[in-house]
Biotite code that builds the C-alpha atoms (Angstrom):
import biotite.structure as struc

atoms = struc.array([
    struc.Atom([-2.989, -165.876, 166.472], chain_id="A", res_id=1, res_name="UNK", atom_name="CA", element="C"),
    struc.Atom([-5.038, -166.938, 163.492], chain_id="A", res_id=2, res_name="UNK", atom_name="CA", element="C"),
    struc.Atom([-4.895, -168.647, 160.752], chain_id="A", res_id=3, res_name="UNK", atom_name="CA", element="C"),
    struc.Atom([-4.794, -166.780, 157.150], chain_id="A", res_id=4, res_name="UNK", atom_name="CA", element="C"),
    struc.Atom([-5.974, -168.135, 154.060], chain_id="A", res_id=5, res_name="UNK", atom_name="CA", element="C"),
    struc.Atom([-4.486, -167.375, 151.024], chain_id="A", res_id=6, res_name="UNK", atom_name="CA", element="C"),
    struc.Atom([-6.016, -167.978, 147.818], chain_id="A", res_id=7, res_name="UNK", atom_name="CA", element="C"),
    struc.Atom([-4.395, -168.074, 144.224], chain_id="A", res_id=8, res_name="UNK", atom_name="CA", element="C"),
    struc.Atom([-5.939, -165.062, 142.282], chain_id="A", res_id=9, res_name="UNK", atom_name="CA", element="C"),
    struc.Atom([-4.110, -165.162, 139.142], chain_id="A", res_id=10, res_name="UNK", atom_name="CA", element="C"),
    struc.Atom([-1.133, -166.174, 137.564], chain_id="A", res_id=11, res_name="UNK", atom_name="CA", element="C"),
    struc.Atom([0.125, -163.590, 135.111], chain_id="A", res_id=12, res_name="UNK", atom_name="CA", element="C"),
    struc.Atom([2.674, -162.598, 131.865], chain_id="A", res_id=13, res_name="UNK", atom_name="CA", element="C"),
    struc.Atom([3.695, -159.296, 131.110], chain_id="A", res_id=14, res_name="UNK", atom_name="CA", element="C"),
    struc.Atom([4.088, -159.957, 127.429], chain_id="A", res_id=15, res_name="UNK", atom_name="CA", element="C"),
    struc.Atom([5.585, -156.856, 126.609], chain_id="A", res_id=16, res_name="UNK", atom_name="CA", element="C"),
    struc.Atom([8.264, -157.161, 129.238], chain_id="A", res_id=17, res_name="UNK", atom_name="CA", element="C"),
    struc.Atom([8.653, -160.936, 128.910], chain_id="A", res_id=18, res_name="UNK", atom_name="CA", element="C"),
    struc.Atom([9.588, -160.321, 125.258], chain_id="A", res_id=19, res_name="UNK", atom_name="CA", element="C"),
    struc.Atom([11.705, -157.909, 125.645], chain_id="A", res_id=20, res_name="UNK", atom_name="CA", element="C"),
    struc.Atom([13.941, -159.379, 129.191], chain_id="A", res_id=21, res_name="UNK", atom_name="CA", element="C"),
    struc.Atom([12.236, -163.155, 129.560], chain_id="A", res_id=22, res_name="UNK", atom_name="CA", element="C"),
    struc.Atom([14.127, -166.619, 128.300], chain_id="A", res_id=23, res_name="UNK", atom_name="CA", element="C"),
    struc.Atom([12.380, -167.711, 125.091], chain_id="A", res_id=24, res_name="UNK", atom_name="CA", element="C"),
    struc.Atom([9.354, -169.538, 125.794], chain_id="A", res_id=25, res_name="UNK", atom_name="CA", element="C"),
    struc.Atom([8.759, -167.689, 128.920], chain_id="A", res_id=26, res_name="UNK", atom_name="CA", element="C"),
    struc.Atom([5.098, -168.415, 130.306], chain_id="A", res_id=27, res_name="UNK", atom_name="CA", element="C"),
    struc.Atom([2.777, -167.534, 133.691], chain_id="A", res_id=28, res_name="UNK", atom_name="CA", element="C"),
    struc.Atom([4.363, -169.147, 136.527], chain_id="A", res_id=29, res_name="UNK", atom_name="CA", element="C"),
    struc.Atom([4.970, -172.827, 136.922], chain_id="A", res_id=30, res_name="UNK", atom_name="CA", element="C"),
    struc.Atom([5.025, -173.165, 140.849], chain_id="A", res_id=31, res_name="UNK", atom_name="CA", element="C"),
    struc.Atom([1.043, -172.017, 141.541], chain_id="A", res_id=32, res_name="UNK", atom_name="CA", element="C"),
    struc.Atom([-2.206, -172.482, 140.180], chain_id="A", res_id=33, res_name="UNK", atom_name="CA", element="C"),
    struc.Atom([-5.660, -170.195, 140.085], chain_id="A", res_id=34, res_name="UNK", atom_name="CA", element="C"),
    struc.Atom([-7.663, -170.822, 142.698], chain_id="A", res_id=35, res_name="UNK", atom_name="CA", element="C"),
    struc.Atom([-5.262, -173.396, 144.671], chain_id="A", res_id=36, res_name="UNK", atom_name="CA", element="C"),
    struc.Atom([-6.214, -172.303, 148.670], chain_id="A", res_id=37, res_name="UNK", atom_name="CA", element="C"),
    struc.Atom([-3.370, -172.411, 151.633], chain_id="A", res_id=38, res_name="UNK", atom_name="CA", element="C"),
    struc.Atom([-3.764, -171.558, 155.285], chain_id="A", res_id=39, res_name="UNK", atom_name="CA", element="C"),
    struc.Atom([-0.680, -169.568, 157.069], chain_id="A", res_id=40, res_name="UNK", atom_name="CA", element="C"),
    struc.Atom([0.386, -167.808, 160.165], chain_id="A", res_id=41, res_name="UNK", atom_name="CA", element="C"),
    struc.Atom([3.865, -167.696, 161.575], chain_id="A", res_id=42, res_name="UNK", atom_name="CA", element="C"),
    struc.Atom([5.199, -170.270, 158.515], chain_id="A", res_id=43, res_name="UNK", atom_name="CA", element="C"),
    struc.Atom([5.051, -170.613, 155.019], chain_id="A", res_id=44, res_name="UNK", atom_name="CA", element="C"),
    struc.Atom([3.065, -173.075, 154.313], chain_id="A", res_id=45, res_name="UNK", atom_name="CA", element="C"),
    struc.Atom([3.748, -176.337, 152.647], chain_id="A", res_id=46, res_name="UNK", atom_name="CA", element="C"),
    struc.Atom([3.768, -176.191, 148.814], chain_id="A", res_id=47, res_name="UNK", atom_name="CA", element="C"),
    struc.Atom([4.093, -172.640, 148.648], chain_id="A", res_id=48, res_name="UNK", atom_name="CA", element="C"),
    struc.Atom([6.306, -170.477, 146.844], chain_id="A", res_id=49, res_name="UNK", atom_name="CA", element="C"),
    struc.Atom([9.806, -169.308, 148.562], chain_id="A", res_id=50, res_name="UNK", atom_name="CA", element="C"),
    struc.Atom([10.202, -166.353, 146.861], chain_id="A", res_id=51, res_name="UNK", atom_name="CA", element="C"),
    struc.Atom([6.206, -165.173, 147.051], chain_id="A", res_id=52, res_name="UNK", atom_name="CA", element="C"),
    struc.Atom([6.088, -165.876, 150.498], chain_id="A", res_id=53, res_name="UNK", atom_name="CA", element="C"),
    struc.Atom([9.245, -163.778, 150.747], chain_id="A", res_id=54, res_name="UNK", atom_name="CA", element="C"),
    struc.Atom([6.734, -161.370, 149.239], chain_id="A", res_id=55, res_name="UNK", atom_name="CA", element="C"),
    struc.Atom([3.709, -161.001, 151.370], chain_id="A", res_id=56, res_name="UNK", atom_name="CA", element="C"),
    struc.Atom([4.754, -162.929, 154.701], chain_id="A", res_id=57, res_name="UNK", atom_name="CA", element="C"),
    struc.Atom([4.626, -159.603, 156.209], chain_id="A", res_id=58, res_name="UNK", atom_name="CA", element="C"),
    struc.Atom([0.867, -158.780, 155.812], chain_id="A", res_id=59, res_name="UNK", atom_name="CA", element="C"),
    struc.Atom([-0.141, -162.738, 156.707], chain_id="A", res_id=60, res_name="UNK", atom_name="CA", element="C"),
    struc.Atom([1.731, -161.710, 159.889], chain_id="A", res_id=61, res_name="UNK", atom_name="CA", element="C"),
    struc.Atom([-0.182, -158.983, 160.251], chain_id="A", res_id=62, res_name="UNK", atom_name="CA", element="C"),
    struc.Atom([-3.270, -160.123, 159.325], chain_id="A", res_id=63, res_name="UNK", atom_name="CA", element="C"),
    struc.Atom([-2.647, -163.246, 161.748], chain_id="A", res_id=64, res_name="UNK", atom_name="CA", element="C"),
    struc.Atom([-2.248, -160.918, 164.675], chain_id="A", res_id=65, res_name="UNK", atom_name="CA", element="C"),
    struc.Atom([-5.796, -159.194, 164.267], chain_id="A", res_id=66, res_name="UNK", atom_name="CA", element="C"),
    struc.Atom([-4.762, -156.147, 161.288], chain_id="A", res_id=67, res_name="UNK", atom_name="CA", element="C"),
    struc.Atom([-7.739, -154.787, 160.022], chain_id="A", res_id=68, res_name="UNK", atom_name="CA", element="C"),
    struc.Atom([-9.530, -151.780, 160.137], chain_id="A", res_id=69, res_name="UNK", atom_name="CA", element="C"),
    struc.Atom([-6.977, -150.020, 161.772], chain_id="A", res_id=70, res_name="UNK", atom_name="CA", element="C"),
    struc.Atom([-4.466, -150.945, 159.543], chain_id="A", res_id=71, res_name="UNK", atom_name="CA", element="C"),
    struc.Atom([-2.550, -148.854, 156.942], chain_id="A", res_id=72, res_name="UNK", atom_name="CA", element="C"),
    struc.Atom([-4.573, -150.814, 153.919], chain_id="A", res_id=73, res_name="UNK", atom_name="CA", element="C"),
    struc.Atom([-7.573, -150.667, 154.703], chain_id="A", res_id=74, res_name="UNK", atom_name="CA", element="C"),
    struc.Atom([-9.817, -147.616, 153.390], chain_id="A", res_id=75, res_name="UNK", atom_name="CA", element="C"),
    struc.Atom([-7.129, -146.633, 150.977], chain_id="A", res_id=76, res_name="UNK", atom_name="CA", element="C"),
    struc.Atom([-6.044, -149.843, 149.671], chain_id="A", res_id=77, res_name="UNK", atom_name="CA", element="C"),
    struc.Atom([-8.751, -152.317, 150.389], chain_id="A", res_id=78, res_name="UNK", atom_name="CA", element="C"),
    struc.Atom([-12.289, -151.715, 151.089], chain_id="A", res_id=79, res_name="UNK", atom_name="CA", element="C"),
    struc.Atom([-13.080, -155.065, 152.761], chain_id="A", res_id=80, res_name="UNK", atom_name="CA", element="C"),
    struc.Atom([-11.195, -154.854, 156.678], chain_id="A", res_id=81, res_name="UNK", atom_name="CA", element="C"),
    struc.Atom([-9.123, -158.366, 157.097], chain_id="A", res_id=82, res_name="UNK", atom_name="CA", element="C"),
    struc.Atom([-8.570, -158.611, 153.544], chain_id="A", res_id=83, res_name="UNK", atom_name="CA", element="C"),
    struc.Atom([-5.167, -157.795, 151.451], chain_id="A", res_id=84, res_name="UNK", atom_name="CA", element="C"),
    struc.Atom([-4.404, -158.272, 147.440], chain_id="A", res_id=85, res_name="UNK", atom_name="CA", element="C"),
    struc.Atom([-0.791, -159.021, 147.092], chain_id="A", res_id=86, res_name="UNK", atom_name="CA", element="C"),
    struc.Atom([1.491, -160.233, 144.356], chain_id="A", res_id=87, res_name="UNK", atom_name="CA", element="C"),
    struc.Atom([4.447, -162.141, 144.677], chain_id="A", res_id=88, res_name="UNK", atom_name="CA", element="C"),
    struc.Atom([8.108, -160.210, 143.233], chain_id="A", res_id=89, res_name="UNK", atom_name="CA", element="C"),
    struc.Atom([8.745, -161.646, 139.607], chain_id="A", res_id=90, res_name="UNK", atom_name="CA", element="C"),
    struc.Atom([7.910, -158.650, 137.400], chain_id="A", res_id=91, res_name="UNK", atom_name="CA", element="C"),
    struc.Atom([7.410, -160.539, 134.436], chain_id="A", res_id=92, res_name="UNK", atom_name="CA", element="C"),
    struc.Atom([5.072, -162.729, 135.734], chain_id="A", res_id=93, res_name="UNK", atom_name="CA", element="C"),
    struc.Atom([3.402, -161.682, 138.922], chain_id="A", res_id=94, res_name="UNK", atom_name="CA", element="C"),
    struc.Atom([1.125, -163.990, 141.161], chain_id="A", res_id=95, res_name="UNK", atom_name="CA", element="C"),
    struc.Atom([-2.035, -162.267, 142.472], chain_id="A", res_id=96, res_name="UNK", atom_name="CA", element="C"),
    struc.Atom([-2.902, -163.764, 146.284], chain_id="A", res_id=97, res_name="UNK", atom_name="CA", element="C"),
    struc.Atom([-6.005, -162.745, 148.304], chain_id="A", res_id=98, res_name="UNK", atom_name="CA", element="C"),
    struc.Atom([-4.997, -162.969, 151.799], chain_id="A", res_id=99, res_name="UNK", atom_name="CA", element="C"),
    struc.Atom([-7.865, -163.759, 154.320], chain_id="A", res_id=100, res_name="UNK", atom_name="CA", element="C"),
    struc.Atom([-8.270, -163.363, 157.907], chain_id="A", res_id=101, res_name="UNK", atom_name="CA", element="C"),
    struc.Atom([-9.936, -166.474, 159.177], chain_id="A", res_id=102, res_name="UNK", atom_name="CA", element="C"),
    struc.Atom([-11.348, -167.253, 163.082], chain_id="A", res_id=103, res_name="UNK", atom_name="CA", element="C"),
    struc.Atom([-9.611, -170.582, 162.933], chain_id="A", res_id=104, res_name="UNK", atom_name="CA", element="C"),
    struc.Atom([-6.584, -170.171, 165.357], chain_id="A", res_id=105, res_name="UNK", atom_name="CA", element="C"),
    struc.Atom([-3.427, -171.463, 164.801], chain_id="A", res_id=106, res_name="UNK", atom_name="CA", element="C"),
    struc.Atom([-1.625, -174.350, 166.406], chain_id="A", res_id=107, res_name="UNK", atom_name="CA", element="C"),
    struc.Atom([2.225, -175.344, 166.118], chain_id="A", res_id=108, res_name="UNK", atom_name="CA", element="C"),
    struc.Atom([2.257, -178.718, 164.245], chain_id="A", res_id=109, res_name="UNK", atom_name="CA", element="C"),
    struc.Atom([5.936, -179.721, 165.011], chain_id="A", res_id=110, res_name="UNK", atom_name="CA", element="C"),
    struc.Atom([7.845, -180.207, 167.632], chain_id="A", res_id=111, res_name="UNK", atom_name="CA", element="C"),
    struc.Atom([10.437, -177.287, 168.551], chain_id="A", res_id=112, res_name="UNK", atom_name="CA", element="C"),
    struc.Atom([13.993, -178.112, 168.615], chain_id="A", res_id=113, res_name="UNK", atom_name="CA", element="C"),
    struc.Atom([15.932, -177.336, 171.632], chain_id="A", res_id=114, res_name="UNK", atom_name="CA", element="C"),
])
């Protein structure tokens, strides 16, 4: 298994839809920045988002485990094999994350509990 590294796109506001369902004063998410860089594989990583990694744990899995050209999104989705564009779930304001495969392999950095 590898390492993936997930990168901060953008943080985003749906205006339109934050005025009409967000709490007053409702602005881009709090938890992430642009360009802020984490490295993943079988856990979320510290200092990320619960409820983005909720979100797009499923394609660092895959991309972890060697996904890419033979994977449902490349050639229709993405044109650049080991790569996905994900957001996390809050439709007001989205986070934008390119996931990155990454030859670095991954090592468990705790001690299992038995």
């Amino acid at each position: 298994m590898k390492k993936v590294r997930i990168t901060v796109l953008k943080t985003t506001l749906d205006k339109e839809l934050a005025a009409e369902y967000g709490a007053e004063g409702l602005k881009a998410c709090p938890m992430l920045r642009e360009g802020q860089v984490f490295y993943a594989d079988y856990a979320k990583p510290e200092g990320f988002c619960d409820e983005a990694w909720k979100a797009i744990y499923q394609y660092v899995f895959a991309l972890a485990h060697g996904a890419g050209k033979d994977t449902f999104y490349y050639g229709d989705w993405i044109r650049v094999p080991g790569v996905a564009i994900c957001s996390c779930n809050d439709g007001l304001r989205p986070v934008i994350f390119k996931l990155e495969q990454t030859d670095t392999e991954s090592e468990i950095d705790y001690q299992p509990v038995r």
